[in-house]
N, C-alpha and C positions, 0 to 999 in steps of 0.2 A: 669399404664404406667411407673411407677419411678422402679417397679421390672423388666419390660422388660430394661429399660435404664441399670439397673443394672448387668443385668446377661450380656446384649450388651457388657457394659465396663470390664468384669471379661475377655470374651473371647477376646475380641481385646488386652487386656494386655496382655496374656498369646501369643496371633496368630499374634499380629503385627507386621512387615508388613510379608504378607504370602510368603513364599520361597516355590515355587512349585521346583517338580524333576527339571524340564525344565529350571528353571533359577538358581539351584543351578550350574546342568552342564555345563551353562553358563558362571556362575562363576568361576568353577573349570580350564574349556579350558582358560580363561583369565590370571590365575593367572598362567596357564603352561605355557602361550605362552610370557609372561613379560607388561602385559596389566595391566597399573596402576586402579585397582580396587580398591572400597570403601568396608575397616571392615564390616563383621556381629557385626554392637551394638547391645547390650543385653539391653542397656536401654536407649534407641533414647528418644530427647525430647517428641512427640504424646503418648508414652507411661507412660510416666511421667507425664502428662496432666491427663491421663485416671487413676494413679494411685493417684493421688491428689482428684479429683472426688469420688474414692472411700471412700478414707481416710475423707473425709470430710461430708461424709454420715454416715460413721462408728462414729465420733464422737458424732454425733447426733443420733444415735438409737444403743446405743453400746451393749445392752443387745438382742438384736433382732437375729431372725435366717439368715437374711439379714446378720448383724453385723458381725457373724461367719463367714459367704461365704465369707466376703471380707476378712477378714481378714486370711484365708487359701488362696485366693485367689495373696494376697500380700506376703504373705511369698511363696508361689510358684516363683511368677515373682523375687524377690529379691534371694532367694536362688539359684535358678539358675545363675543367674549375679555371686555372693558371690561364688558357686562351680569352676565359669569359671575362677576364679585369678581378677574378681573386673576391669576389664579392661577399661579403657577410653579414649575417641577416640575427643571427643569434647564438646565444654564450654557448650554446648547443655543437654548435658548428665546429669549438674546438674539439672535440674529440676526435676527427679526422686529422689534426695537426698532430697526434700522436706517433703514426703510419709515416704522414709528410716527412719530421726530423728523419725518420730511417730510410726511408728514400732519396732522401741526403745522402747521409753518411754512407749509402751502398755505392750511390751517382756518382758525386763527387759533384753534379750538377747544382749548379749556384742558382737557377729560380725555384728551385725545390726550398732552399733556406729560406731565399726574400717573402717567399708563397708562405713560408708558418714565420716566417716576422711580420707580414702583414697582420697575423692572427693572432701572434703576441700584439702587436698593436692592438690591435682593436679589444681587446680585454684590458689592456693597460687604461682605454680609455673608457670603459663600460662603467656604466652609472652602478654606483654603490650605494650599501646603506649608511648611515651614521657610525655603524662599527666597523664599516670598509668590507663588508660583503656585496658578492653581488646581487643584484636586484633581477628577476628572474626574465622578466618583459618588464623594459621600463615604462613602456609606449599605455601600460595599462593602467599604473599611478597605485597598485597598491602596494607594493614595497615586499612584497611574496620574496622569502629563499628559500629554494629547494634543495633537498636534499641530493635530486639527480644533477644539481649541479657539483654538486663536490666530485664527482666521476667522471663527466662530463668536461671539466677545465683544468683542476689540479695536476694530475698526472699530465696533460698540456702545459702546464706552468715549468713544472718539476724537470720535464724531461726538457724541456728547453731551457731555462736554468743552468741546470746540469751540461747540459752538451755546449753551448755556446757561451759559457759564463756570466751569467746575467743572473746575479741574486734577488735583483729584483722583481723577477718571475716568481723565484722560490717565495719572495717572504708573501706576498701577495698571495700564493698559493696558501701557505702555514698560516695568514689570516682567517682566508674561509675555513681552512677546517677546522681551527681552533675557536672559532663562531662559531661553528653549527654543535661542536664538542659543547661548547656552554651554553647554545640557546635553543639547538634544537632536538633534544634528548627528553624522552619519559623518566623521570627519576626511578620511579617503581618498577618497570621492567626492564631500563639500561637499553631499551631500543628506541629506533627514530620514529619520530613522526615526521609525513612527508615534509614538512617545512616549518615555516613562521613566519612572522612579522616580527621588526623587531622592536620598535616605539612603541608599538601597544604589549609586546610581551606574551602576546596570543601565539599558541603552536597550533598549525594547522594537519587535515589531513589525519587519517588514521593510525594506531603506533604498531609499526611493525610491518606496514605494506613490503611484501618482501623481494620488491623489486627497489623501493626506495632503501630499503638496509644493505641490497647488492650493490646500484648505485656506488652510497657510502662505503663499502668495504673494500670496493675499487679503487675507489679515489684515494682511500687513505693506503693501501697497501700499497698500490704503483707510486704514490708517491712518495712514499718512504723510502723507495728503490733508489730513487735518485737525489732524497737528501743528505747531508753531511751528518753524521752520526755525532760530528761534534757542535751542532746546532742545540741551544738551549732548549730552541721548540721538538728538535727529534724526540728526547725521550717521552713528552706529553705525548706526544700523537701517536706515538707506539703503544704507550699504555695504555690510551685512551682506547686505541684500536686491539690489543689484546681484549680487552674487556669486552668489547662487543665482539669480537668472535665467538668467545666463551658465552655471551645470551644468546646469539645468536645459532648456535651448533644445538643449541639447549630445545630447538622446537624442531630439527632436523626431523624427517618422519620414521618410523623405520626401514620403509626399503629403497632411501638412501634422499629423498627428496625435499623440496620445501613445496610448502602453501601458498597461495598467495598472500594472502595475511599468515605472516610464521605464526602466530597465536591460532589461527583458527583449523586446526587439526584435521577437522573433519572435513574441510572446504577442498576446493578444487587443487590440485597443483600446478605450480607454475613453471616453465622448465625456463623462460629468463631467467627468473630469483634467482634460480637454483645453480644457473651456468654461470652468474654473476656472483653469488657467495663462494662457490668452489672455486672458479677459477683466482677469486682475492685472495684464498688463505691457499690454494695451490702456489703462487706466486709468494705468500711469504713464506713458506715452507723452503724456497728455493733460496730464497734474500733471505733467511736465519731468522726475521722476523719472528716468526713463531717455532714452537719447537714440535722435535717427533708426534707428540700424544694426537695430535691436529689430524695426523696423515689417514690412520686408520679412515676418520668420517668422510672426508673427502674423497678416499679410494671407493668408498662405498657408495657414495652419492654418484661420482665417476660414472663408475658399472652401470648403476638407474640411467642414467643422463643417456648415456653410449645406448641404453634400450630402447629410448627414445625417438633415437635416429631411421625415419625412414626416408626411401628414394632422397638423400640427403640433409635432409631435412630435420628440423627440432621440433617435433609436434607439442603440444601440452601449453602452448607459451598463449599467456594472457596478452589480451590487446591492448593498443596504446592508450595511454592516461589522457584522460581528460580535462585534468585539475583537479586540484583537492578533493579528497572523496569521491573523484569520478573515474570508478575504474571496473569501464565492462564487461561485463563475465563472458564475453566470447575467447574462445580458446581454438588456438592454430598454431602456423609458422610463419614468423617471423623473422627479420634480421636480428633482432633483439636479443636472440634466445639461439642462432644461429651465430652471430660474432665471437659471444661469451664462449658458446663451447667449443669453439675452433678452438680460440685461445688455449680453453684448459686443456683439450688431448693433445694440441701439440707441446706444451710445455709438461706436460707426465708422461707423453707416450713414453718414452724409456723407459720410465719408474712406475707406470702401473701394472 
């Protein structure tokens, strides 16, 4: 089942999302007629999910004939990007500079670097709020931070930080999360709400969407990975992020899942949340982050997850957000829910 997942994830990286004739000429009559249309990204966040996943199975069986597929499979999707001028459209984008550094450090190949310095660039220069978060679409003027941002860039920050010595990555990163730790948090249930504003002080979005607490628990756990333990900000953001695993495990379902909204029990399940919580606190289980008690939920969420799996595939997974409060109850497969749980079975396959 992990080689069908596999070949799944090579082809949706290379084919995502599919552009038939029919909606390219779509496209084309829009852009004749002065019809504000959205860029062709060459490396959307879903994609960058699905290229994490890979990379994180390739660490684990590097020598393997799998190991090669992916790894022709990643210099395909990145060269392409790197031929088109490296273009970048939104903060989103970073999450595929995650994969980039390790395609680095495998290559040794020097446009693989310049290709995720472009994308530290362009966060360096991305429009902030007043407390130095990022602004989620600037282009739209209301000053929105999401929570999918903190998963989305940080462990981008961190892991290039880290690897190329640039602290300046890091502390920019230890900003937003340390933002959204104080401005966008439910005090009463210790979960997120998907975002806020931060001048009027309004939280937007529902508390607990549980692809927006995956998100977060991403972003804070990988990047913890790659901070210095003797950073003043390390221990805040450790404890901050203990504390929300422990609300967060607290709505887990019994056989072994999350909700879309972790509050709303009875509602539909979502198998991104779910590949997105397990695989954060899988990952800190590994980083010491958290400790044993942790293991149990997440093996058993695991086994749900892995049931999940059909002709490669992550069925159960909620469709893409729409914006605050807009989140369509249609349920399928996606890369969303597909990336995450790469990640997690190959970083437990041993240990499950």
């Amino acid at each position: 089942m992990m080689k069908e997942m596999l070949k799944q994830a090579e082809y949706e990286l290379l084919h995502y999302p599919k552009r038939t004739i029919g909606r390219r000429i779509k496209r084309t009559v829009r852009i004749m007629t002065g019809v504000k249309t959205e860029p062709v990204d060459k490396v959307n966040w879903p994609n960058g999910l699905l290229a994490n996943g890979l990379t994180d199975y390739y660490m684990q069986h590097k020598n393997s004939e799998e190991a090669r597929e992916i790894l022709d499979c990643l210099k395909r999707y990145y060269d392409r990007w790197i031929n088109k001028g490296c273009k970048l459209y939104y903060l989103d984008d970073a999450v595929s500079g995650m994969a980039l550094i390790d395609l680095h450090q495998i290559t040794g190949d020097e446009k693989y670097k310049q290709a995720a310095d472009k994308i530290a660039q362009y966060l360096f220069n991305h429009e902030t709020d007043k407390a130095g978060s990022f602004v989620y679409r600037p282009k739209q003027k209301n000053g929105y931070v999401f929570a999918d941002g903190i998963g989305m860039v940080c462990p981008f920050l961190c892991k290039y930080g880290s690897t190329y010595e640039d602290s300046n990555a890091i502390n920019l990163a230890i900003t937003q999360m340390q933002n959204f730790i104080e401005f966008g948090m439910d005090a009463k249930t210790g979960l997120p709400y998907h975002g806020y504003e931060y001048e009027s002080g309004v939280k937007y979005g529902i508390i607990g969407w549980g692809r927006a607490a995956g998100w977060l628990m991403m972003g804070m756990a990988e990047s913890l990975e790659y901070m210095e333990e003797a950073r003043p900000s390390y221990d805040m953001i450790k404890q901050a992020y203990r504390r929300l695993v422990d609300k967060v495990e607290a709505y887990q379902l019994e056989g072994g899942l999350y909700s879309w909204q972790l509050v709303a029990k009875d509602g539909p399940i979502d198998t991104s949340a779910t590949a997105m919580i397990l695989y954060a606190i899988a990952k800190s289980l590994n980083s010491k982050v958290l400790i044993g008690i942790h293991k149990s939920r997440m093996l058993r969420g695991r086994e749900a997850l892995w049931n999940s799996v059909k002709d490669g595939k992550i069925y159960g997974c909620l469709a893409e957000c729409q914006g605050f409060s807009m989140y369509p109850q249609i349920y399928g497969a996606y890369p969303w829910s597909l990336g995450p749980a790469l990640s997690l079975f190959a970083i437990t396959e041993e240990k499950a």
